[in-house]
N, C-alpha and C positions, 0 to 999 in steps of 0.2 A: 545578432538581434539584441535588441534592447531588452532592460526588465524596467518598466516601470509598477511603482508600488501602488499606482489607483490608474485605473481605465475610464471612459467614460463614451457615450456612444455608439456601443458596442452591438452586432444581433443579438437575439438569443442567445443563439448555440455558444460563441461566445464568451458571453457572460457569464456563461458557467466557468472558465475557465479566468477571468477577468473581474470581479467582482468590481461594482461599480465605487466603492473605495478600495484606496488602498489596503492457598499461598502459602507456594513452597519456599522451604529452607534453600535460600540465597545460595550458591556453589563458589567452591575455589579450589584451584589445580592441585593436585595431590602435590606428595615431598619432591617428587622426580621431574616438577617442572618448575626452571628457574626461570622468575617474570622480575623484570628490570624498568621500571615506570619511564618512558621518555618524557619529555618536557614537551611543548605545544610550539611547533611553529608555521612560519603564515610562509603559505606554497599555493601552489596553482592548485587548481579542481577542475576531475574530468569530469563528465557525462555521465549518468547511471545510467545501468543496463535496464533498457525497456521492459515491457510487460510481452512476455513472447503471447501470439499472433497468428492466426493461420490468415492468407490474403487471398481469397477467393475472387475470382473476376469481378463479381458483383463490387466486392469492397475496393479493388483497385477502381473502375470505374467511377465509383462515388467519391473517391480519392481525389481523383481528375476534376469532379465536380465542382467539390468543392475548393479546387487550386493549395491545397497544402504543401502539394511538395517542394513549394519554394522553402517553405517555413519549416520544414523538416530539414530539407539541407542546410538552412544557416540554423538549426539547435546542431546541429552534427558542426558545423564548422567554427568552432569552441574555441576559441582564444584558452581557455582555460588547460585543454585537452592536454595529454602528456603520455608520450608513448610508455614512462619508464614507469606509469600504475598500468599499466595494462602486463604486466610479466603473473599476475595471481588470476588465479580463477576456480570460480567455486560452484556447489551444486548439488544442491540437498533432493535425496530422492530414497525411491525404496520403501517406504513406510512399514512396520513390523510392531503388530500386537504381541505385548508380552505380559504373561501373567501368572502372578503367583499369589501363595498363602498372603500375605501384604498388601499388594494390591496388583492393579492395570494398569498397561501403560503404554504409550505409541513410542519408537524410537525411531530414528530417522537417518541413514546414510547419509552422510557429509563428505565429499570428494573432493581433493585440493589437487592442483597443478600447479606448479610453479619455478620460475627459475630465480627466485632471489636467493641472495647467502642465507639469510637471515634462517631459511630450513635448511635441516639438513638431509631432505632427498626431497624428491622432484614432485613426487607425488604421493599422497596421504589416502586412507578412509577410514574415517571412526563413524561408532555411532553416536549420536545424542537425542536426549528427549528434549521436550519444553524447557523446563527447568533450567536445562544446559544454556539453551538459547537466550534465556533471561537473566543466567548469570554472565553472560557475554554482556548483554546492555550493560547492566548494573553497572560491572565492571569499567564498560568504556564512559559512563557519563561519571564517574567518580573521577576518572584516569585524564580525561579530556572534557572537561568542565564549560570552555567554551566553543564546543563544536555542537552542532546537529546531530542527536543518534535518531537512526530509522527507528520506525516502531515497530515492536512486533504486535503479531493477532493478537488480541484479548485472550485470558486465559482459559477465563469464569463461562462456562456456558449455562445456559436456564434447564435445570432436569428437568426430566419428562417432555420441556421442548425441543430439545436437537441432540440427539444421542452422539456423543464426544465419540464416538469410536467406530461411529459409521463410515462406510465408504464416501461418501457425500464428503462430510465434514473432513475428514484425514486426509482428502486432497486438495480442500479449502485451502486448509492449515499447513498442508507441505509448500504449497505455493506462496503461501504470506511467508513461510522462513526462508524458503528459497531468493525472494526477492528480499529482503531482510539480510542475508547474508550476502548476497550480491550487491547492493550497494555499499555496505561496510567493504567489504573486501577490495570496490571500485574506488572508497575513497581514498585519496592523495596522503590523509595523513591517520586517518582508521586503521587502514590496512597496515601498518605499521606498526600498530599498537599491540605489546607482547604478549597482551588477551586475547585477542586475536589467533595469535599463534598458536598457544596453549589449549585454548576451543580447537584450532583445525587439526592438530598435532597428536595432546596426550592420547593415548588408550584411556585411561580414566580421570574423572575429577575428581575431588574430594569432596563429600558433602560437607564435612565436617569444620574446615575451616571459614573465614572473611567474613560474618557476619557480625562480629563487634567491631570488626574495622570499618564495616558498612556503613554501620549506623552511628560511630562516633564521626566518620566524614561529614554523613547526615546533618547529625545535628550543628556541625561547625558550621557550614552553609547554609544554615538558618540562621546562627546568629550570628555572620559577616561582617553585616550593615551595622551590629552594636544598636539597635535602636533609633540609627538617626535619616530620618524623611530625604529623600532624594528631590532635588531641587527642582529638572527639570530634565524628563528624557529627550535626549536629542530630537530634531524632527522630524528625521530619517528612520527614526526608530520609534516612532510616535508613529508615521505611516505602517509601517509593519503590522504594529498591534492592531491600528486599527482594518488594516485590508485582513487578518486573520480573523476577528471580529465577524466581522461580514461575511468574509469566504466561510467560514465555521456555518454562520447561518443559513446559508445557501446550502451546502451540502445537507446539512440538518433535514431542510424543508423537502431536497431532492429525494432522500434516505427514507423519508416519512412516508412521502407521497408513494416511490414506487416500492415499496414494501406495503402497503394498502395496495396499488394495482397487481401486483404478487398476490395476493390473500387474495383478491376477488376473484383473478383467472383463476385460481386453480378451483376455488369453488364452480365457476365459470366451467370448465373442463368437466366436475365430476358430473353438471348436469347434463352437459355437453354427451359424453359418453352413454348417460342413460337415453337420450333422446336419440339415440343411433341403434341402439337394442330394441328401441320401438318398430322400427322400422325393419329391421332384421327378422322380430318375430312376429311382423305382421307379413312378410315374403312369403314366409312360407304356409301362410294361410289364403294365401290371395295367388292362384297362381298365373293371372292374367296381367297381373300387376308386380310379379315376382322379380322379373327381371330392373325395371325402373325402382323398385323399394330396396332391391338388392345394391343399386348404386347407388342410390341414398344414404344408406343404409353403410357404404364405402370410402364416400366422400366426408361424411361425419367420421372416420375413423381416419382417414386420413390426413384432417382437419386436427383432428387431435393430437395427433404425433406431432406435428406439426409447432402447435400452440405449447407441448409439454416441453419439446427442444429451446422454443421461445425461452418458456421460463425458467428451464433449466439453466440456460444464457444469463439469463438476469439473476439468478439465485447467486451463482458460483463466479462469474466472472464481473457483473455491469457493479453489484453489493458490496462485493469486497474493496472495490478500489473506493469507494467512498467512505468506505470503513475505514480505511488503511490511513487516507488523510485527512478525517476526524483526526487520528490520532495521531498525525504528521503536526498536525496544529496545536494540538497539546503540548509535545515534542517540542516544538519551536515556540511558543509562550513560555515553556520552562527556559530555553536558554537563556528568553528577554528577560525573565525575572533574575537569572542569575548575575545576567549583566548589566541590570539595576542596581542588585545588590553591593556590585563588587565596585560601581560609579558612585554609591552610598556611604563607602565604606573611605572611596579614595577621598571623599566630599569633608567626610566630616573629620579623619585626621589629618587634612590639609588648614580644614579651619582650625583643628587645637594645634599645626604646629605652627602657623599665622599667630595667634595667639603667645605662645610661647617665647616665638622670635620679637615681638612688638616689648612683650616684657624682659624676658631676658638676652636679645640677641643673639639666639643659638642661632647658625645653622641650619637649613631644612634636613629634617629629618630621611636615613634612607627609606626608613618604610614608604613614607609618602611618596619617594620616586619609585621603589617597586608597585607601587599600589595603582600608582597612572600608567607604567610599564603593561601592569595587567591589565587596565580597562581598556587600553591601547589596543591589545591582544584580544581582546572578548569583542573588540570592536572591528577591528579586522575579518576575524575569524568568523564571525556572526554574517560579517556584508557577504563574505565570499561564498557560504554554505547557504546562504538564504538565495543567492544569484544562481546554485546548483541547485536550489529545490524549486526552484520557478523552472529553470528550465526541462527536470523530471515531470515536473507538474504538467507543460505544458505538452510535455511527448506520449505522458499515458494519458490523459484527457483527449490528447488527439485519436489514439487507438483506442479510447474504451469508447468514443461517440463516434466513429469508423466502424467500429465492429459490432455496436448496437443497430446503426444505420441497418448495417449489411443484414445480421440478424433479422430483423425487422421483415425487409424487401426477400429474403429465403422463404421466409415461414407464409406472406402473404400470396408468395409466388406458388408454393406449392398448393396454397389451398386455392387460389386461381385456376391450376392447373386439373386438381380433382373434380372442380364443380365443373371445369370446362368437358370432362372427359364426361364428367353425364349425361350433357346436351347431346351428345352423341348417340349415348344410350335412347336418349328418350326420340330423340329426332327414328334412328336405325328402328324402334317399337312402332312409332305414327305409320313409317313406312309401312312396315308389315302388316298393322292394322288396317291400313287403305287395300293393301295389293288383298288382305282376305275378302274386305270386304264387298271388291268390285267381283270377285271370281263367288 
């Protein structure tokens, strides 16, 4: 399947998928773990791992419907694909409240399988908090400058609005790092990375060390370019920015909306529930009308369950993944910026060493051929992870409006179902009403 970088024409549904353009102290591995930096090179990209799924009839059905599974088989039949990253696999689970005089804290089983050399046994389990998980990023976008790193969940949550240590929430959060660890570990040239290792590997990190080395790479990579204006971004990469532009917006606006239709049902609900108590303690004062008040009184309750599964649907599963690539887009403008920077940098010591050569006949300088060497590489590396993140993009977009579909068609089906069972009620009361009243 193709990726084009602007769609046009699209339905709807779609279009979501299609836009119509195109803080804690930093961690590093204790003394007992030796990390050895690899250098960046241009390989094939497999597939990330989906968003796991439950398929209920309804959803296969609407499947069929809607004819996707053409378009599912050809994301799966990947030119990219490579049996020899499929030998790791990962899987963060467990979640464990800990706490002491200092503070609180979630920590989280991390479980590796594996048959590369590169470990040395087969199989791992540590634990790690957040933190850990954030000095993994840190580490691979310092290590791997022009690659794509997944994002993880946001850290910062609003007090008094979502209590961090809820069950709700700590299964949000284990699912964003599990999928977060899943496709690093699926990438072709991630997985590789001796951060990586070190994360799935040590028993412990050190908090203590990398954060001056952090933030001197830091500031290197801010000033790259030396101050001098970038002439003109490719127009391949001028599409990118702007189909992120837009897709940003789009999510934005979708994010908006149903987090307001969120907030109204459940207020929706809590009036809901009380207008079912009505009815319940009017049964038992009415007892000619007991039985119909009581199944009113049923179907309102059953209605509710019903609607609370909805939204529980959308709080934890439909929320998150828009969340997720908000912050895939971020992700991906930081790489464009980098490799601006780095076309900035090749741009303007190519002109001082033009310069130089016109005066004094030097030579091109080597810098200047590693510098177009690099943008080469950022320019590779960039097509081929931006061609993987379309096609992630389009396999959980496909599953999360599949499973909202289904969601949807469950929750209205049972409350179809409850009101239908009243009619019965009220039809079986007429009856006996007529049969008293001819005798």
């Amino acid at each position: 399947m193709s990726v084009g970088l602007a769609s046009s024409g699209q339905k709807p549904i779609t279009e979501i998928l299609h836009p119509l353009s195109a803080t804690e102290e930093p961690l590093s591995p204790g003394p007992d773990v030796t990390i050895s930096v690899v250098g960046d090179k241009e390989v094939g990209l497999t597939n990330g791992t989906p968003v796991e799924s439950s398929s209920p009839a309804s959803a296969s059905l609407l499947l069929n419907r809607l004819q996707l599974d053409d378009d599912l088989e050809a994301d799966t039949m990947d030119p990219y694909t490579s049996t020899e990253t499929r030998d790791l696999f990962v899987i963060v689970d467990d979640p464990k409240k800990h706490v002491s005089t200092m503070e609180t804290y979630i920590t989280y089983r991390v479980s590796t399988k594996t048959t590369r050399i590169e470990f040395d046994l087969p199989e791992y389990s540590v634990r790690r908090r957040y933190q850990d998980f954030d000095w993994l990023r840190i580490k691979l976008e310092d290590s791997q400058p022009t690659h794509l790193i997944p994002p993880l969940p946001e850290k910062f949550v609003m007090k008094g609005v979502v209590d961090r240590f809820s069950e709700e929430f700590v299964e949000t959060r284990m699912k964003a790092l599990d999928k977060f660890l899943k496709r690093v570990a699926d990438h072709p040239v991630l997985s590789f990375n001796p951060y990586l290792n070190a994360f799935l590997t040590a028993k412990d990190l050190n908090k203590r060390q990398g954060l001056a080395l952090l933030t001197k790479v830091g500031e290197s990579v801010k000033n790259v370019a030396g101050g001098y204006k970038l002439r003109a971004r490719p127009p391949e990469f001028c599409a990118m920015g702007e189909y992120l532009d837009t897709f940003s917006q789009k999510l934005g606006t979708i994010d908006r909306i149903a987090q307001r239709i969120l907030r109204e049902q459940s207020e929706y609900l809590t009036e809901f529930r009380e207008y079912g108590a009505v009815y319940s303690s009017w049964a038992a004062s009415e007892e000619e009308l007991q039985r119909p008040l009581e199944g009113v009184a049923g179907c309102v309750t059953a209605c509710c369950g019903a609607l609370e599964d909805q939204n529980e649907s959308m709080s934890q599963d439909f929320l998150p993944v828009l969340r997720e690539y908000v912050l895939y887009i971020e992700s991906m403008k930081n790489v464009l910026r980098k490799r601006d920077q780095s076309q900035a940098e090749y741009e303007g010591r190519l002109e001082a060493a033009i310069l130089r050569k016109q005066e004094d006949k030097m030579p091109m300088p080597v810098e200047v051929e590693k510098c177009q060497d690099k943008v080469e590489c950022f320019n590779a590396d960039l097509k081929a992870d931006w061609e993987r993140w379309q096609r992630n993009k389009r396999q959980d977009f496909k599953q999360l409006l599949i499973g909202m579909a289904d969601k949807n068609i469950n929750c209205y089906e049972k409350c179809q179902a409850a009101w239908e069972s009243l009619i019965t009620v009220l039809q079986d009361k007429q009856t006996e009403d007529k049969t008293s009243d001819t005798n």
